[in-house]
TORVEX-674974 format. One record per residue: residue in one letter; z, x, y of N, C-alpha, C in turn. Coordinates in pm, whole numbers, padded with zeros to 5 digits, always signed. Layout:
AZXYZXYZXY ...
//
This chain:
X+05117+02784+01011+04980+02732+00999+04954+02629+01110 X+04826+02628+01170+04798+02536+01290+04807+02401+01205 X+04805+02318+01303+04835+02150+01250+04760+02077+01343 X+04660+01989+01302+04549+01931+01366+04587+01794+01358 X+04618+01676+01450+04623+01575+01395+04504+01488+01430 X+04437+01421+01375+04317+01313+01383+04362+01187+01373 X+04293+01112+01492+04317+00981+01482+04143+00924+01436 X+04142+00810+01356+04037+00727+01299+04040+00626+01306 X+03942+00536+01392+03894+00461+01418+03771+00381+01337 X+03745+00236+01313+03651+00190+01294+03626+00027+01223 X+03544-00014+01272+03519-00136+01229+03586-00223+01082 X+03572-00325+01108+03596-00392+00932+03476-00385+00820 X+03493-00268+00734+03429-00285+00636+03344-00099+00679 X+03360-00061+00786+03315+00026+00843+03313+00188+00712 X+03437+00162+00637+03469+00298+00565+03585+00390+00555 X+03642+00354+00652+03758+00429+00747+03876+00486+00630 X+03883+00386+00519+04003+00421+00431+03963+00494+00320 X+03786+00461+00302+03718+00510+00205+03702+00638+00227 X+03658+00673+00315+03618+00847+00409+03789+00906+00408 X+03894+00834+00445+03984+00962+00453+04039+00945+00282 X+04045+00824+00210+04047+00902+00034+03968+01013-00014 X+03811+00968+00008+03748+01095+00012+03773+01219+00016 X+03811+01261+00152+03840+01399+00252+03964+01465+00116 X+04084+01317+00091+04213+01340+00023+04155+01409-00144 X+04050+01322-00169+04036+01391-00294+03932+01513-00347 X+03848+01521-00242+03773+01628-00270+03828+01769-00240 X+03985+01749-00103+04010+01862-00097+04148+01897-00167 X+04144+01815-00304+04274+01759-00392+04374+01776-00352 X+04393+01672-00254+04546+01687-00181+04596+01511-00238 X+04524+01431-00367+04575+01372-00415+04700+01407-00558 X+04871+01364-00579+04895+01384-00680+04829+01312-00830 X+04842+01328-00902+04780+01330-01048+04833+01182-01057 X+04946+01128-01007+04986+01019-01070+04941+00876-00907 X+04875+00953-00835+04840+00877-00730+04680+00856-00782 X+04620+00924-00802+04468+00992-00845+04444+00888-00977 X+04548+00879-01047+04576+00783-01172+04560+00634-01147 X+04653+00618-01029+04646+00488-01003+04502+00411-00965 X+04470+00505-00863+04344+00483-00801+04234+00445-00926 X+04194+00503-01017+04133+00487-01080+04134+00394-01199 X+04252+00353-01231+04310+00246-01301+04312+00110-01231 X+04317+00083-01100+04279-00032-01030+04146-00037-00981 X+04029+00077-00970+03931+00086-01002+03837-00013-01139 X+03892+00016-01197+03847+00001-01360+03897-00164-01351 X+04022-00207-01320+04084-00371-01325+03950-00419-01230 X+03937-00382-01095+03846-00413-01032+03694-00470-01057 X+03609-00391-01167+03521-00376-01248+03422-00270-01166 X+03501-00196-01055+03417-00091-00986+03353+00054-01098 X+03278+00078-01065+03183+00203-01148+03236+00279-01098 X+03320+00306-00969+03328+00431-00896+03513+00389-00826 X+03559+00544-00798+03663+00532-00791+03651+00504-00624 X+03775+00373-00598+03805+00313-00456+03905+00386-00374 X+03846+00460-00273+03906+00570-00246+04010+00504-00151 X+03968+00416-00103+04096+00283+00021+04193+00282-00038 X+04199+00270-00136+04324+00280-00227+04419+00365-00220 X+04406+00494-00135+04481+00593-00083+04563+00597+00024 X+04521+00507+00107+04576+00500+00240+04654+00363+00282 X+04561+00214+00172+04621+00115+00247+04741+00112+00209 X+04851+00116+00237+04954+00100+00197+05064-00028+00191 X+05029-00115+00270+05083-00238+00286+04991-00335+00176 X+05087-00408+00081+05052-00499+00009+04905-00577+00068 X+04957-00658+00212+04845-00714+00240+04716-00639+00318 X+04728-00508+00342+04599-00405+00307+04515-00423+00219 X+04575-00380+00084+04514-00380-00039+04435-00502-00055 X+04511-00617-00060+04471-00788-00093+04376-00788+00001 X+04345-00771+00125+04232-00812+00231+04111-00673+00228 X+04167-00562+00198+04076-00423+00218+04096-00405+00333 X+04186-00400+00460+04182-00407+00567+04294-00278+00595 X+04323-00230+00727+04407-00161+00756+04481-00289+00880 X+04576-00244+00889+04667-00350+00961+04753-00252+01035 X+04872-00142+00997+04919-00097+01068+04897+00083+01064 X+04875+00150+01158+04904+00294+01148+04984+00369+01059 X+04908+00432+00954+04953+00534+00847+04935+00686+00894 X+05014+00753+00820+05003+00867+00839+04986+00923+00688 X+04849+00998+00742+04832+01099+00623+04819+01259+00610 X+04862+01320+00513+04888+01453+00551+04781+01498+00443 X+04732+01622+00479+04702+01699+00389+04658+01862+00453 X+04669+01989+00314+04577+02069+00401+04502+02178+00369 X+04431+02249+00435+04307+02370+00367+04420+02484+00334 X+04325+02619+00318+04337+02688+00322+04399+02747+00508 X+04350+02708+00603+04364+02754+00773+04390+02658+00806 X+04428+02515+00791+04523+02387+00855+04568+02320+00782 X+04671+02266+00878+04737+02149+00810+04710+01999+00897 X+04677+01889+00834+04637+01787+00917+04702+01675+00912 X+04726+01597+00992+04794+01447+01034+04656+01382+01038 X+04623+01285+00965+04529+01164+00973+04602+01037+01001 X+04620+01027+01173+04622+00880+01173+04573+00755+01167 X+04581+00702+01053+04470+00610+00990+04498+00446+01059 X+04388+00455+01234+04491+00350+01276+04386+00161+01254 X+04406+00062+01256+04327-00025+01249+04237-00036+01328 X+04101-00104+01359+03999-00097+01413+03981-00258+01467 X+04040-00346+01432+04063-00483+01495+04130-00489+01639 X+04014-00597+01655+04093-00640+01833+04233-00643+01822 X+04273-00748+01762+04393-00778+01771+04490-00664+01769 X+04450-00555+01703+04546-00437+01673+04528-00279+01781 X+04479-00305+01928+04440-00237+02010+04565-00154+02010 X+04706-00228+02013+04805-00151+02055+04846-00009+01972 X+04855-00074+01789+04832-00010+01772+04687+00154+01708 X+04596+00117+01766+04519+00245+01771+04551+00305+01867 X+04590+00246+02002+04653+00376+02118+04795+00414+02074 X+04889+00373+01983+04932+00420+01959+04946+00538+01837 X+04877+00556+01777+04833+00635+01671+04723+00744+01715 X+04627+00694+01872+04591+00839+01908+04608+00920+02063 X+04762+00849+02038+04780+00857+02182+04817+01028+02162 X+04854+01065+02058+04953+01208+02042+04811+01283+01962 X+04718+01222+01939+04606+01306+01867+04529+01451+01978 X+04485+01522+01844+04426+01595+01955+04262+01618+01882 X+04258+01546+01842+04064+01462+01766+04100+01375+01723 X+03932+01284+01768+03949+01182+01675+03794+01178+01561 X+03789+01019+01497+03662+01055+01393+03685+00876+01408 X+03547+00849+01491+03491+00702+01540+03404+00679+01374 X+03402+00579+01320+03317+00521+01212+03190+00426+01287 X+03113+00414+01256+03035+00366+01226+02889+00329+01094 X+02927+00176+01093+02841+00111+00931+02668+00185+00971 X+02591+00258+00954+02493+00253+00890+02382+00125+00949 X+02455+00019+00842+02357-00052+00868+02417-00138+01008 X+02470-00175+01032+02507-00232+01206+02459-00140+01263 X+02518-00037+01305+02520+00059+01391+02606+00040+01516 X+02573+00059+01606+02686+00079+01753+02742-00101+01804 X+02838-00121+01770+02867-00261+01805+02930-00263+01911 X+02999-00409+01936+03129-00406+02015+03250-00326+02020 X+03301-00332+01895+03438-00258+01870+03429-00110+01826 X+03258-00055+01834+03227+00064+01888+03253+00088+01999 X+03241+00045+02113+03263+00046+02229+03382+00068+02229 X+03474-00027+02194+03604-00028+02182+03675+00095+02158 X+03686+00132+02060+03724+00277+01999+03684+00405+02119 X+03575+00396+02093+03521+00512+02213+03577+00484+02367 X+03595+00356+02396+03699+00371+02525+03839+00373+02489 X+03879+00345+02367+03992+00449+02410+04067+00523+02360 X+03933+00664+02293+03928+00789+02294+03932+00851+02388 X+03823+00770+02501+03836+00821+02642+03881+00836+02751 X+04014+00707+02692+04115+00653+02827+04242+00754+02783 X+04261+00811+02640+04356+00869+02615+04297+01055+02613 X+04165+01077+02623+04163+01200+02686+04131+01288+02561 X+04080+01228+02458+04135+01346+02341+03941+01385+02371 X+03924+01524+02332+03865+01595+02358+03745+01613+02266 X+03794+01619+02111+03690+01643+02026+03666+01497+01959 X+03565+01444+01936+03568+01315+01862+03416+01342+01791 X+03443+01287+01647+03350+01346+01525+03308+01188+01561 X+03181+01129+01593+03130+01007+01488+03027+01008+01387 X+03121+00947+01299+03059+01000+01143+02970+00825+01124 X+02843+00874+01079+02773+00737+01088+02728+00718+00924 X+02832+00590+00913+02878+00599+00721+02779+00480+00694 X+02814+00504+00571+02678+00443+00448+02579+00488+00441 X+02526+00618+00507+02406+00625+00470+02323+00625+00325 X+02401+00601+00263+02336+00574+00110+02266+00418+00089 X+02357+00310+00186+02285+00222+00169+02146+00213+00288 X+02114+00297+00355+02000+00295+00387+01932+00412+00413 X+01920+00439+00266+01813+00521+00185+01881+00652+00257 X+01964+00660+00287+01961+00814+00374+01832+00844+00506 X+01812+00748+00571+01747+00737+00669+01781+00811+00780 X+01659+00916+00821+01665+01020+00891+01659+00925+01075 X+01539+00798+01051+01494+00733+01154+01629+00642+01212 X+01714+00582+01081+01810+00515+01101+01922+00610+01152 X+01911+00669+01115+02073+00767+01207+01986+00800+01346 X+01911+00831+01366+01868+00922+01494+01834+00763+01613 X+01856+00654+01578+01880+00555+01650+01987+00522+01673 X+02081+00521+01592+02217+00504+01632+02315+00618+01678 X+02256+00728+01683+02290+00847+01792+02230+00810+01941 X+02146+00749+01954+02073+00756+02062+02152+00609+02161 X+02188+00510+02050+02256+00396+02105+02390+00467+02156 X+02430+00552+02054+02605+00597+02102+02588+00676+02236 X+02455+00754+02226+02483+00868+02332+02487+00747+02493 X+02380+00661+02519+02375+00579+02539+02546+00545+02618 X+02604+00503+02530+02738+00425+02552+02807+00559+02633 X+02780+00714+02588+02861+00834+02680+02859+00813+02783 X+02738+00738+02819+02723+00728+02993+02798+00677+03063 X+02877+00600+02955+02960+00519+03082+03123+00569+03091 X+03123+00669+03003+03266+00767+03047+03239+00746+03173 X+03408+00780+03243+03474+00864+03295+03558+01003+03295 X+03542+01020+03122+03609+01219+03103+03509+01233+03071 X+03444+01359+03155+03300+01406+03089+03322+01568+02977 X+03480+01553+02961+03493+01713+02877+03538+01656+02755 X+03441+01590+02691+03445+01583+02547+03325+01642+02510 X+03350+01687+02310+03238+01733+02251+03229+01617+02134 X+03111+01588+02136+03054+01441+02057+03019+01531+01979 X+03033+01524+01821+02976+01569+01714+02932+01408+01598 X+02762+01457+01589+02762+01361+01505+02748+01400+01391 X+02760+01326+01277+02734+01359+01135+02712+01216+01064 X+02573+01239+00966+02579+01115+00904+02666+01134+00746 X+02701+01081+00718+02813+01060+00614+02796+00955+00518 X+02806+00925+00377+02846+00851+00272+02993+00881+00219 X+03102+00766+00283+03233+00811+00239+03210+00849+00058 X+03173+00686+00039+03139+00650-00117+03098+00797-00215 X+02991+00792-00195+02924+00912-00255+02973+01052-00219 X+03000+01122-00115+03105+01264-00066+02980+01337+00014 X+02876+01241+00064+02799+01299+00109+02827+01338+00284 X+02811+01482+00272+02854+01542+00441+03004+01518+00484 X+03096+01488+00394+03254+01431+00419+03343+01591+00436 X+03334+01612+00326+03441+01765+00271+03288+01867+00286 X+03189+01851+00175+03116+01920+00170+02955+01920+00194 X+02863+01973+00236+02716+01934+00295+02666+01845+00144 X+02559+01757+00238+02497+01672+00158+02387+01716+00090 X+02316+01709-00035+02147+01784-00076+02082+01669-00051 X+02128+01522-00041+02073+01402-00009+02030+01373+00127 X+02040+01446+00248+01998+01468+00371+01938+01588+00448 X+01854+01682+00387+01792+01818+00406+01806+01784+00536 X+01773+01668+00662+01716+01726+00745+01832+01747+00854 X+01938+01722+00784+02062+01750+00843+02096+01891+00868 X+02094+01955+00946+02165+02078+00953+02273+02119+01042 X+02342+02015+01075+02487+02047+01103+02587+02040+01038 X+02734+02058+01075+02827+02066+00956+02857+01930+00869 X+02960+01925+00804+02966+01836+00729+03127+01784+00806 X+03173+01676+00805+03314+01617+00919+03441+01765+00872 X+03469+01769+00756+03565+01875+00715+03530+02051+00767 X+03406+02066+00798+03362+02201+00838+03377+02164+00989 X+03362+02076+01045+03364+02057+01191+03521+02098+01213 X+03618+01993+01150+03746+02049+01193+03812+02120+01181 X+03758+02233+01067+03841+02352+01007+03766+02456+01138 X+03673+02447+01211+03594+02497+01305+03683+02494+01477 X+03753+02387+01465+03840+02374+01563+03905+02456+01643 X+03935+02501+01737+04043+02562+01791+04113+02554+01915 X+04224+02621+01962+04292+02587+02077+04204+02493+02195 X+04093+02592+02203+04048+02556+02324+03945+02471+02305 X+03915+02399+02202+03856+02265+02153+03911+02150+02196 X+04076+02160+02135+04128+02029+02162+04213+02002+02247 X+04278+02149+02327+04338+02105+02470+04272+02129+02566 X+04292+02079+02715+04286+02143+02850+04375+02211+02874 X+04302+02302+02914+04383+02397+02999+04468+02316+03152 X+04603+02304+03116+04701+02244+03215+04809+02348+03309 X+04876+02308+03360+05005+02367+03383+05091+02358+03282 X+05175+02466+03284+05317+02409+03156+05438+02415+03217 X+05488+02290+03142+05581+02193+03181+05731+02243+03091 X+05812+02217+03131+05919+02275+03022+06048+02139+03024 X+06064+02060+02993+06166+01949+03002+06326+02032+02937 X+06428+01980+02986+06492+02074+02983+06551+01944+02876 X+06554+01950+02732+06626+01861+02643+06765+01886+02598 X+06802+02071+02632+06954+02097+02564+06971+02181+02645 X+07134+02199+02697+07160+02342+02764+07292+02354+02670 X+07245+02516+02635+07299+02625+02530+07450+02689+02584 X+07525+02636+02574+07682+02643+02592+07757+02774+02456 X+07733+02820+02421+07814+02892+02255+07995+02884+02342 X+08039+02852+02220+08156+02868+02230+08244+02985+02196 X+08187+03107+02192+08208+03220+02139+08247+03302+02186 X+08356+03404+02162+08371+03521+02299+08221+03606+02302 X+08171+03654+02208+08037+03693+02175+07917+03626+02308 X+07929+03550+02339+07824+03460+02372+07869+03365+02494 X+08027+03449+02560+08119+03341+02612+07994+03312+02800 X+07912+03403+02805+07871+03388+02934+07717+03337+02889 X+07723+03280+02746+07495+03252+02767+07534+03137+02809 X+07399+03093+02861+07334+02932+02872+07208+02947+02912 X+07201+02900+02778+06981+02874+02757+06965+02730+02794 X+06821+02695+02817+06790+02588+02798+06698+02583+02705 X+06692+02452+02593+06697+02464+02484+06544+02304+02510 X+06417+02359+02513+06342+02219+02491+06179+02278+02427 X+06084+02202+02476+05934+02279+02448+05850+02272+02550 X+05743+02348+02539+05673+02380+02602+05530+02304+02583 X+05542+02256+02723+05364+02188+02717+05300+02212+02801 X+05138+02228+02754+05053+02205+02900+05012+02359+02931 X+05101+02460+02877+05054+02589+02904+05173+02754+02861 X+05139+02827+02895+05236+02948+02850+05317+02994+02935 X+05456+03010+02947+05561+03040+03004+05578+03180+02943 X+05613+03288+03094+05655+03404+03016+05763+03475+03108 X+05868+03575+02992+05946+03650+03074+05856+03701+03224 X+05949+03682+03287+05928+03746+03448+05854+03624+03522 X+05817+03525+03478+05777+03401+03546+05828+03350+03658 X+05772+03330+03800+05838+03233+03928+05873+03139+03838 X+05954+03088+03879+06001+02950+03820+06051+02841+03891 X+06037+02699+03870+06115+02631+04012+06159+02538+03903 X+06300+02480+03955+06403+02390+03852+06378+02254+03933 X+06316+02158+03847+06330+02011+03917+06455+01906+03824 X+06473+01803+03949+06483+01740+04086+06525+01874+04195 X+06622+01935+04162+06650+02050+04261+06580+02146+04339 X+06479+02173+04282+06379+02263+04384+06423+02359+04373 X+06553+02451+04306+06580+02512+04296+06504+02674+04235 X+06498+02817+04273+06427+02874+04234+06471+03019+04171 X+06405+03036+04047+06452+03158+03939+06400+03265+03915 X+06368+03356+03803+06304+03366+03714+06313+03348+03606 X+06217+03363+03502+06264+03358+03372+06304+03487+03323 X+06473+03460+03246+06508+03622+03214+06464+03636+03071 X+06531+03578+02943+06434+03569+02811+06364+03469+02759 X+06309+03462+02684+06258+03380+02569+06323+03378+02428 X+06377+03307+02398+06465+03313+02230+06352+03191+02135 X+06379+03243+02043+06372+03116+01897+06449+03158+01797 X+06499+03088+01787+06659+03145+01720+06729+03294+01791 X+06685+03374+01689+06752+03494+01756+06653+03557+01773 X+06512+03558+01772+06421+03644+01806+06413+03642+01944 X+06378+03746+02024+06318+03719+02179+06181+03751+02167 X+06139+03656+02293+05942+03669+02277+05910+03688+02391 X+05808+03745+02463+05784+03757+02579+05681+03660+02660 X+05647+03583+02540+05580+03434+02589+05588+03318+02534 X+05598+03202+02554+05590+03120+02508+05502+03021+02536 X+05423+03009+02415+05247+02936+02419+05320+02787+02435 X+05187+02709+02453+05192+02547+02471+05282+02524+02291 X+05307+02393+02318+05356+02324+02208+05474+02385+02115 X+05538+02533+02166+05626+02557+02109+05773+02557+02155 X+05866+02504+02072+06030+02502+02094+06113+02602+02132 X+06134+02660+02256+06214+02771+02263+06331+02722+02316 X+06409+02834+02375+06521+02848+02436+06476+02946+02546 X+06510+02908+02681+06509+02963+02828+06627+03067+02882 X+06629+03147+02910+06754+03168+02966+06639+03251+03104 X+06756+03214+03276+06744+03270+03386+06768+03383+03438 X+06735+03447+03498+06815+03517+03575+06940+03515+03705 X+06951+03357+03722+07011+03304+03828+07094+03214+03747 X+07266+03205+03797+07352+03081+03723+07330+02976+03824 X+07214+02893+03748+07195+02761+03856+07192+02654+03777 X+07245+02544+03842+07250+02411+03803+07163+02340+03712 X+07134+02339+03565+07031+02268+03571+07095+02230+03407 X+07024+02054+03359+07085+01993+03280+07010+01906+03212 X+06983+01835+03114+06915+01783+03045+06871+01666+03116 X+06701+01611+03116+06655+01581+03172+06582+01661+03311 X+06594+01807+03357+06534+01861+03439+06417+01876+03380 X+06327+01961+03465+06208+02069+03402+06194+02162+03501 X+06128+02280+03376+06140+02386+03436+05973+02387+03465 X+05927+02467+03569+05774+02478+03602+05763+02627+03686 X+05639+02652+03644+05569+02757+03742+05634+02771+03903 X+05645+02796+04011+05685+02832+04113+05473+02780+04173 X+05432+02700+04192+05342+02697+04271+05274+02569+04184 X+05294+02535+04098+05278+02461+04010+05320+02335+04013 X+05426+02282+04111+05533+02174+04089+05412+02011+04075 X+05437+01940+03996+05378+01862+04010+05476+01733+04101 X+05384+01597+04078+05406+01518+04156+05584+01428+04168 X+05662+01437+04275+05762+01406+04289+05812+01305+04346 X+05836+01164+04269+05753+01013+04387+05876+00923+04282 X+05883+00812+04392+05971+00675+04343+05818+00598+04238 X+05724+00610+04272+05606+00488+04261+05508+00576+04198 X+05440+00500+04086+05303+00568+04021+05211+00444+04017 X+05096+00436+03997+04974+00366+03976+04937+00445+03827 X+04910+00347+03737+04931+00376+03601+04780+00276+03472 X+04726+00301+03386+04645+00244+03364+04792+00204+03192 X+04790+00054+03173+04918+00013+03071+04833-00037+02992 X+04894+00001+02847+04826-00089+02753+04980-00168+02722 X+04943-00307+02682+05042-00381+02631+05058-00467+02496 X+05231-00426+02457+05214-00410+02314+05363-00557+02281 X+05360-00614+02351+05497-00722+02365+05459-00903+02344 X+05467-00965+02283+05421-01074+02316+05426-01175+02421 X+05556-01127+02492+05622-01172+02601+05540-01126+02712 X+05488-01151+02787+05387-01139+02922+05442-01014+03004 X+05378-00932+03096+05422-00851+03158+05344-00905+03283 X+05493-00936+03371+05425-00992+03490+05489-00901+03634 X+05396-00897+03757+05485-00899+03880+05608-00882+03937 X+05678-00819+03939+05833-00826+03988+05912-00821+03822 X+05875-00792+03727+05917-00773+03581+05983-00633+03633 X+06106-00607+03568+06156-00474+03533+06180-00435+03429 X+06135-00312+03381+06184-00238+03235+06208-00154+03284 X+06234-00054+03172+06295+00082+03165+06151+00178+03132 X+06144+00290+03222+06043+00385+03210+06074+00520+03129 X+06062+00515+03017+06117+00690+02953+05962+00794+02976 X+06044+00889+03042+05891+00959+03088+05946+01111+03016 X+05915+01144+02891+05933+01262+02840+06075+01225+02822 X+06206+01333+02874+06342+01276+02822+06403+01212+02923 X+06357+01185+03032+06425+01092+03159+06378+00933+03119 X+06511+00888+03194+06510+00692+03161+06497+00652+03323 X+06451+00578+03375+06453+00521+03464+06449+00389+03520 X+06533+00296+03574+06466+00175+03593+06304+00115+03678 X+06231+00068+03648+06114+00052+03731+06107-00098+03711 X+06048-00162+03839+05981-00257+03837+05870-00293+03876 X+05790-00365+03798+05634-00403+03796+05570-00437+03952 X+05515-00357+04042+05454-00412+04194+05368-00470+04176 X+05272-00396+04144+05096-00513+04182+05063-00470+04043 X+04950-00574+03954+04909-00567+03853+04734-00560+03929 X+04703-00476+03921+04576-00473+03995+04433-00526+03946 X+04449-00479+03809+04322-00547+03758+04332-00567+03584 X+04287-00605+03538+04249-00608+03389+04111-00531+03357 X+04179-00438+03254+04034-00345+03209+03959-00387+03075 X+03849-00425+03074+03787-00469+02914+03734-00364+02893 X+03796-00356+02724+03767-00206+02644+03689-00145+02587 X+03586-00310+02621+03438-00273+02554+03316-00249+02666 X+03411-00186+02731+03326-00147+02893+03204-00265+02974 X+03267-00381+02967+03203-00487+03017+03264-00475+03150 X+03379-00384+03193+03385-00456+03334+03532-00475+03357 X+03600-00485+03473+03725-00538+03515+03754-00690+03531 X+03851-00729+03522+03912-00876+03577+04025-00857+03668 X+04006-00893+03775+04064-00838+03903+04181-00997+03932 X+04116-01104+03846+04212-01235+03844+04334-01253+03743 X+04453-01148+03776+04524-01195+03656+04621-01206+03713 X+04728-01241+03666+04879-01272+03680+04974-01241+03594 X+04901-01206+03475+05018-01123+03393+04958-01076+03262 X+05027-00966+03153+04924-00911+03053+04995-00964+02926 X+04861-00999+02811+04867-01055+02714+04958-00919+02625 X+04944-00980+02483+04909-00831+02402+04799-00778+02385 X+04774-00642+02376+04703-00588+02364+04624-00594+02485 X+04652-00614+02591+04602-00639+02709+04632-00481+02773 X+04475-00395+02849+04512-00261+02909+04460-00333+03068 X+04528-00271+03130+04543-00288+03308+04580-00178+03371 X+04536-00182+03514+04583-00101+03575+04672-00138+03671 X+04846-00062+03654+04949-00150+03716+05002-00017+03813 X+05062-00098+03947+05157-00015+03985+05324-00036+03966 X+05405+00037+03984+05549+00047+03998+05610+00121+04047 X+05749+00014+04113+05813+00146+04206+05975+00143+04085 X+05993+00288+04092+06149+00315+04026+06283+00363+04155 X+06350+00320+04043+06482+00343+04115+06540+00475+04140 X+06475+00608+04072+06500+00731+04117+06335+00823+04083 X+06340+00937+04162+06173+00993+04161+06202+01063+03978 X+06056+01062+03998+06052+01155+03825+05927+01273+03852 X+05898+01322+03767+05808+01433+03861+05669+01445+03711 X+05586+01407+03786+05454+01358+03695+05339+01419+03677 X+05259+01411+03631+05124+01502+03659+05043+01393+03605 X+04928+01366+03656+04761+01216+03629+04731+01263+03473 X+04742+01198+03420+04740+01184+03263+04599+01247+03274 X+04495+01266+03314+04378+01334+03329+04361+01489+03329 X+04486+01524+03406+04503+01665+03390+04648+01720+03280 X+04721+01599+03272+04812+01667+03151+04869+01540+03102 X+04849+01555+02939+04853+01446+02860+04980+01418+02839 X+05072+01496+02837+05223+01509+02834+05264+01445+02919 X+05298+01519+03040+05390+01452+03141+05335+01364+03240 X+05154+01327+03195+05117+01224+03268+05144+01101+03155 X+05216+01061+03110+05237+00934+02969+05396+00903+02972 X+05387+00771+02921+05541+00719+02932+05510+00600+02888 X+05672+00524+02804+05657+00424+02784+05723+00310+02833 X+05731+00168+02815+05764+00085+02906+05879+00059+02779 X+06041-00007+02823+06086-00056+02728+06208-00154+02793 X+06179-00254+02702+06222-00373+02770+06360-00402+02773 X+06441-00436+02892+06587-00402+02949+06690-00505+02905 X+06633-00597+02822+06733-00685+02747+06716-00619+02582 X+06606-00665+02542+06593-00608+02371+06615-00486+02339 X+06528-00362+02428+06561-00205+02411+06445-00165+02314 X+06320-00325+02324+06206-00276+02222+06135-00207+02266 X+06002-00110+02245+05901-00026+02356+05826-00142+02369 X+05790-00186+02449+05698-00255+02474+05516-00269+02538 X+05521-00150+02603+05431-00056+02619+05412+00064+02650 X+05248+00121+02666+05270+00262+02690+05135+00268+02820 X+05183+00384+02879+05108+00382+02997+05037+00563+03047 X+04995+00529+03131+04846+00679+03152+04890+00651+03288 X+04957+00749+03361+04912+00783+03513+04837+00851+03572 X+04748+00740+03661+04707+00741+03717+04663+00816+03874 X+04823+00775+03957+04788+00829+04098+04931+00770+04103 X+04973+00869+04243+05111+00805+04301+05061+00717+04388 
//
């Protein structure tokens, strides 16, 4: 079954925990003794109606504030998917983690209150949906129950958001709007009778609507070489597969092929998954490689197209978000894990500071806070072979991790060599 994961975004008080209980219980992917609870702290509460936040916050001090604080994961699924809801916080302070929760998404679903409408930390969210590339993004414009179901009031705050599109830089997203009442289940799972003049889908018909070519680009595919297949067997005494996945695009028997750092060049002889052989292998799936040539190649390579090779460099120019309390400055070195390679790098020029609420750069800095995104360069101590996070979300991403503790400390989008 396909597997969709969504990242969600949105203000304090916005809905965000209320809308994905919702989604959880209308498409009863709550258990009986979770469904129980909810409604029993409902009732302590003196609420009339069951508190659907109650599903997701999971940290004690969630519950006590109504707030989301750290990235949850929620599962549930239809009949034709299965879904990851990363339910990430919508506070400044917690920038790091929402890029981290939609950094691996492939949709997201922006909130917005109704009655505010498009704020600051609207802005926020939507840049960086857009700095991380994801393709489909639902904004669902919640409460409309508290204002009257206003046809005039939503069609202004579409017009403010569309507004804010302008100031992308990825122009291959699809903006779907929908007005929504988490509270009530209006337009969530199923269409609203409280909004006739609505006639688009409802957020759950949008994403069951989804498909391949919705939520990826079409890239090159990349093959990281994570295992080579040794059997110890007389049976098997001459295989060696390489054993990793496939991103970015479809690899198939009879493929040019070129082996990096080596440059070395093949074809592809099978395709395995377990013991089946396949004659292709689509994006995002785990195979096993085997060549036609006994050539050198070992964990940490990748395998690529023959015309395809991407970029092969000591130095990248990189846009960093930072997630450390400890400053990231100038002449700083960490460790770069880029897919399964480690590398040492150190920090060259910190070029500018990016504000996320699209006010603009700060070109005066000297080093990054938390939650601080910039655009940095660095040179490493051996080449790695990359592609501009613009054209492939995979092997243009990596994270920073710091060479005394071994904590991640940030994560980064390349840019340009």
């Amino acid at each position: 079954m396909e597997v969709l994961k969504i990242a969600t975004a949105g203000s304090v008080d916005d809905g965000k925990s209320t809308l994905i209980g919702r989604i959880l219980y209308d498409t009863k992917s709550l258990t009986d003794d979770k469904l129980e609870a909810i409604e029993k702290t409902s009732k302590q509460k003196g609420y009339d109606y069951l508190d659907f936040s109650l599903a997701t916050d999971g940290l004690v001090a969630e519950r006590e504030q109504g707030i989301t604080i750290d990235v949850a994961h929620i599962y549930f699924s239809t009949a034709t998917k299965s879904y990851i809801i990363a339910d990430t916080p919508g506070h400044v302070e917690y920038t790091r983690n929402m890029v981290t929760g939609a950094s691996t998404s492939q949709a997201a679903i922006i909130l917005i209150d109704a009655r505010k409408g498009v704020i600051e930390q609207t802005n926020r969210h939507f840049f960086i949906n857009n700095l991380l590339r994801i393709k489909e993004v639902v904004v669902a414009i919640n409460k409309m129950d508290l204002v009257d179901y206003s046809e005039e009031k939503y069609n202004a705050i579409k017009a403010d958001f569309e507004a804010l599109m302008s100031k992308r830089d990825y122009q291959n997203q699809k903006i779907t709007f929908v007005p929504v009442s988490a509270l009530k289940g209006d337009n969530v799972v199923r269409k609203s009778e409280n909004m006739p003049w609505y006639t688009g889908p409802s957020i759950l018909d949008r994403l069951e609507a989804l498909g391949k070519q919705d939520i990826f680009n079409v890239g090159t595919p990349r093959f990281p070489v994570q295992f080579v297949i040794r059997p110890k067997t007389d049976e098997f005494h001459d295989f060696r597969g390489y054993a990793g996945k496939v991103y970015g695009g479809e690899l198939s028997v009879g493929d040019d092929v070129v082996v990096l750092p080596s440059q070395t060049k093949s074809k592809i002889k099978d395709i395995y998954f377990y013991d089946k052989k396949y004659q292709t292998a689509s994006r995002r799936s785990s195979v096993t490689i085997t060549l036609e040539d006994d050539i050198n190649v070992s964990r940490g390579d990748m395998i690529v197209k023959a015309g395809e090779i991407p970029t092969i460099d000591k130095q990248f120019t990189a846009q960093v978000c930072w997630m450390d309390t400890k400053e990231l400055t100038a002449g700083a070195k960490y460790i770069v894990q880029h897919g399964v390679n480690k590398v040492l790098a150190k920090v060259d020029t910190i070029h500018h500071k990016i504000n996320p609420d699209y006010s603009g750069i700060n070109e005066d800095v000297l080093g990054l806070g938390v939650n601080d995104i910039a655009s940095v360069s660095f040179k490493l101590n051996k080449p790695i072979f990359y592609d501009a996070f613009k054209n492939h979300r995979t092997n243009g991403s990596f994270i920073l991790i710091d060479t005394q503790t071994n904590n991640t400390v940030g994560a980064g989008f390349i840019s340009q060599n």
